[in-house]
C-alpha positions as CSV (number, residue, x, y, z in Angstrom):
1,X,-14.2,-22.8,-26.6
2,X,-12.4,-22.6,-23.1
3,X,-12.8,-26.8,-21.3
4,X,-12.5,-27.4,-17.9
5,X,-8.8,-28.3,-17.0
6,X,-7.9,-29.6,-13.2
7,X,-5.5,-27.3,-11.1
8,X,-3.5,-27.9,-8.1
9,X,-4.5,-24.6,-7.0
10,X,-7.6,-23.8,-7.8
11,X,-9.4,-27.0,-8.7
12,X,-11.6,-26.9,-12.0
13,X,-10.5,-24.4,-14.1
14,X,-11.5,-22.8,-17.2
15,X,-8.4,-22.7,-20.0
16,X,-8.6,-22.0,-24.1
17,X,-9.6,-19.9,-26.8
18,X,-13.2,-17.8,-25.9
19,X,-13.8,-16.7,-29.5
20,X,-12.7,-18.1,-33.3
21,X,-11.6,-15.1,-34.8
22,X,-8.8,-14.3,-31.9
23,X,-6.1,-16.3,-31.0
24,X,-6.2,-15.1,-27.1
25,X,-6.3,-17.6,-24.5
26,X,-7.2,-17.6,-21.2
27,X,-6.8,-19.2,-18.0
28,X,-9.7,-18.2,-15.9
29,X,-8.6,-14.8,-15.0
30,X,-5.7,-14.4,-17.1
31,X,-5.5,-13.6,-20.5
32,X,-2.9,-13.9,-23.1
33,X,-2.3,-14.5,-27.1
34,X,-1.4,-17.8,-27.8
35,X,1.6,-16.8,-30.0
36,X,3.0,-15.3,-26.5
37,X,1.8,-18.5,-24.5
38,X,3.9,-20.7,-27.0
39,X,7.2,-18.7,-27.5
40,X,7.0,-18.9,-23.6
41,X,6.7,-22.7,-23.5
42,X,9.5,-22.8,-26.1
43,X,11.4,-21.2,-23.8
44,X,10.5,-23.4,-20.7
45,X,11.1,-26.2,-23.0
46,X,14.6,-25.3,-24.0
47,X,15.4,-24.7,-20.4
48,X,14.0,-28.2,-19.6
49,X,17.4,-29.6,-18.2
50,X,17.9,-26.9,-15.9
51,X,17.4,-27.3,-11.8
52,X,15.1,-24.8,-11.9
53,X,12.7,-22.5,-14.1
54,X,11.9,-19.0,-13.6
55,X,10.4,-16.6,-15.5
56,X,7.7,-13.4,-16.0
57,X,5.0,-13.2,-18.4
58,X,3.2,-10.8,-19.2
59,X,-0.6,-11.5,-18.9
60,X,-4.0,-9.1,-19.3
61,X,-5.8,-10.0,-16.2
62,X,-9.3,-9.4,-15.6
63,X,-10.7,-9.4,-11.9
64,X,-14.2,-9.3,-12.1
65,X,-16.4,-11.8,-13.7
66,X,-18.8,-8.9,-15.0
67,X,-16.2,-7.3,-16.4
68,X,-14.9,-10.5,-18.5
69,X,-18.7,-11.4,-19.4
70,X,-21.4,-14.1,-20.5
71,X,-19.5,-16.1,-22.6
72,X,-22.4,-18.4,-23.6
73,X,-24.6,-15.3,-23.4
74,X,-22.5,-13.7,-26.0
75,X,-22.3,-17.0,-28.0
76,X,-25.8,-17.3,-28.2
77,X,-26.3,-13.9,-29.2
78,X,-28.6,-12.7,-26.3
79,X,-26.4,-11.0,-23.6
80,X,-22.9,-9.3,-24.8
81,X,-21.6,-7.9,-21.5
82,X,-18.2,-7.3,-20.6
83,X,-14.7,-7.9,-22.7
84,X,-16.8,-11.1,-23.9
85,X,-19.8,-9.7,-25.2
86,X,-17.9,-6.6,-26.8
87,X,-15.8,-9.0,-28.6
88,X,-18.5,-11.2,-29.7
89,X,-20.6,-7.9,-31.3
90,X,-17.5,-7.2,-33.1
91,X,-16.7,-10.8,-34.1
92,X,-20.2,-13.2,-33.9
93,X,-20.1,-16.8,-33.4
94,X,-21.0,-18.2,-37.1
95,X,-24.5,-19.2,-37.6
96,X,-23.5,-22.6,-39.5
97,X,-22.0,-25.1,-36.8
98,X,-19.4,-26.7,-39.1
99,X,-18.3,-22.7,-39.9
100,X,-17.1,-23.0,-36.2
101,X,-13.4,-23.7,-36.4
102,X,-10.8,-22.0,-34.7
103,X,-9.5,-19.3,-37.6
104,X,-5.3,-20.4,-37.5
105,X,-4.9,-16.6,-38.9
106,X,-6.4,-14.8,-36.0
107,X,-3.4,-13.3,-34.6
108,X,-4.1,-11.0,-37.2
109,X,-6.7,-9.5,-35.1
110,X,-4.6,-8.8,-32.3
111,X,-4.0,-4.4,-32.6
112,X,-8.0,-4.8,-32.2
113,X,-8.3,-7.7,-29.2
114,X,-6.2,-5.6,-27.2
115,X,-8.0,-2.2,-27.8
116,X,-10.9,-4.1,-26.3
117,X,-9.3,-5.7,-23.5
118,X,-7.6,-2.5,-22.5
119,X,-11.0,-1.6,-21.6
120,X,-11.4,-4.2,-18.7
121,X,-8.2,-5.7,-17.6
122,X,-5.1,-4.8,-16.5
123,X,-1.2,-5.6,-18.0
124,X,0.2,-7.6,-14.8
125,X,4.0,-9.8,-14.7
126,X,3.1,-13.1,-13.3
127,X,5.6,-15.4,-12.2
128,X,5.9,-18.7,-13.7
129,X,8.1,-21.3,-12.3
130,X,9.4,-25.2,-12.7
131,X,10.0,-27.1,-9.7
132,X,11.7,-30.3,-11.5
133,X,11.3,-32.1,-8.1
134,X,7.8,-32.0,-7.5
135,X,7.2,-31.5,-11.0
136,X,4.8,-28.9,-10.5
137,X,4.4,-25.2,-12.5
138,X,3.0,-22.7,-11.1
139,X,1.7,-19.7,-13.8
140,X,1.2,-16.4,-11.4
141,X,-1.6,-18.2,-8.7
142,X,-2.4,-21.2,-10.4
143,X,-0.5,-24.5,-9.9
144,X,-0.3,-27.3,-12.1
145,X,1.4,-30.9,-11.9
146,X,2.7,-31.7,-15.4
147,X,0.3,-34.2,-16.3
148,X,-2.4,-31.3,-15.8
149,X,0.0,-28.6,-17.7
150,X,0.8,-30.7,-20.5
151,X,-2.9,-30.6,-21.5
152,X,-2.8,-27.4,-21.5
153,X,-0.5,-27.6,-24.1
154,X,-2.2,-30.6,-26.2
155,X,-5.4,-28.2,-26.2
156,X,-3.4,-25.4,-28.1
157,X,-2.0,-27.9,-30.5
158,X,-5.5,-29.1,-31.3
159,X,-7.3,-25.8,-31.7
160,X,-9.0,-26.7,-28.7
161,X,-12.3,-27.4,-29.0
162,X,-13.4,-26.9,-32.2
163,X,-10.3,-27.4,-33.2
164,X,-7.9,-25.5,-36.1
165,X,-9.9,-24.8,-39.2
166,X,-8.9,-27.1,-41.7
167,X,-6.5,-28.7,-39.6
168,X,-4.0,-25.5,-39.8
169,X,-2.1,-24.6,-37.2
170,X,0.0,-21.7,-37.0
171,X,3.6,-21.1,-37.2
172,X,4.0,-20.8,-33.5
173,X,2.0,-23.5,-32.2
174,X,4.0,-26.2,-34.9
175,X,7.2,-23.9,-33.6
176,X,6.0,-24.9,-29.3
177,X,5.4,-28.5,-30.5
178,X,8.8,-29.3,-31.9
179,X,10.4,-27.2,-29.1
180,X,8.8,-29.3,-26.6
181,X,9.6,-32.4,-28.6
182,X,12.9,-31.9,-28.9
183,X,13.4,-31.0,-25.0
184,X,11.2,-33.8,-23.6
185,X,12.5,-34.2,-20.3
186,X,11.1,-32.7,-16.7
187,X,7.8,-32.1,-17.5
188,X,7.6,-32.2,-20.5
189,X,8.8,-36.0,-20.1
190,X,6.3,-38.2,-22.4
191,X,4.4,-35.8,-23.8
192,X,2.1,-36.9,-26.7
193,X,0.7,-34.4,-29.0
194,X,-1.1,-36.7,-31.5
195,X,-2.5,-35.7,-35.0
C-alpha cells in the first residue's frame, strides 16, 4: 500500500507498492519495479563519495489520474478503472486480511505488469541527481532532502506497508541494503534500516 511521504517539491506525496502480487513502485506519477529502483540506489550508494551524482532512470509515467485509477476503489472491489483497476481484476486484493503481505516473488509478474502499463503510461528518462551540499535528490520533478529519501528507502526494505510476506525480502532489496550500508556517507549518512 503506497503511504504518504513529504517532498521538497511537491509536499505530501504518495510513494510504495499499489498491489501484493507486483513488485512496482511508484512515486505519485512515476512508476517503476523495485528491482530497477534498488540497483539504482546501489549505484547512488557506491558513488556516495563523489562531489556530485548524476544519473537517468528510466521510469513509466502516467499523467492522468484516470488513467492510473481508484486504487481503494480497485481494493475494495467496486470500481477498477485505469492501470489500477486493470491490475487489480487480474490480480485481487486477498479476501483474508493476514493473506495481505507483500508477495517477495512478484517480480515474477513483471512481462505481465508491463503489458498493462503499456496501456496508460509512457517510458520517460528522468533525471536524478545528488547535491552532497544541500543534501538534497532530486528524482525527475520531485525533490527530496535525505532525511525524506532515506524513508523511501526504509519503506522498500520493510515491504512497506504490509510488509514482506513472511518477512522475505528479495535478493535486490537485501543487495540495496548492504550497498547503502557499506557506503553510508552523503546522504545516506546514518541511515538505519532496522529488522
Amino acid at each position: 500500500m503506497p503511504l504518504a511521504f513529504d517532498s521538497l517539491s511537491h509536499g505530501t506525496i504518495a510513494f510504495g507498492f499499489f498491489n501484493i502480487e507486483s513488485d512496482m513502485l511508484l512515486c505519485d506519477r512515476y512508476f517503476l519495479f523495485a528491482d530497477e529502483f534498488c540497483t539504482c540506489i546501489g549505484d547512488m550508494a557506491e558513488k556516495a563519495g563523489e562531489q556530485f551524482y548524476r544519473a537517468s532512470w528510466r521510469v513509466q509515467v502516467i499523467e492522468k489520474a484516470e488513467e492510473i485509477g481508484d486504487l481503494m476503489g480497485a481494493i475494495h472491489g467496486e470500481r477498477f478503472t485505469g492501470f489500477l483497476g486493470e491490475l487489480y481484476r487480474r490480480f485481487p486484493f486477498p479476501q483474508q486480511p493476514e493473506e495481505f503481505k507483500q508477495n517477495p516473488a512478484g517480480a515474477q509478474n513483471q512481462p505481465l505488469v508491463t503489458e498493462i502499463i503499456a496501456r496508460y503510461g509512457k517510458v520517460q528518462e528522468i533525471k536524478v541527481a545528488v547535491d552532497p551540499n544541500t543534501m538534497e535528490i532530486e528524482l525527475g520533478a520531485y525533490r527530496f532532502n535525505h532525511l525524506q529519501f532515506q524513508e523511501l528507502l526504509k519503506y522498500v526494505w520493510r515491504g512497506g506497508y504490509p510488509r514482506w510476506k513472511n518477512e522475505i525480502r528479495p535478493a535486490y532489496v537485501l543487495g540495496m541494503k548492504n550497498n547503502v550500508l557499506l557506503n553510508s556517507t552523503g546522504i545516506f549518512r546514518e541511515i538505519e534500516f532496522g529488522d
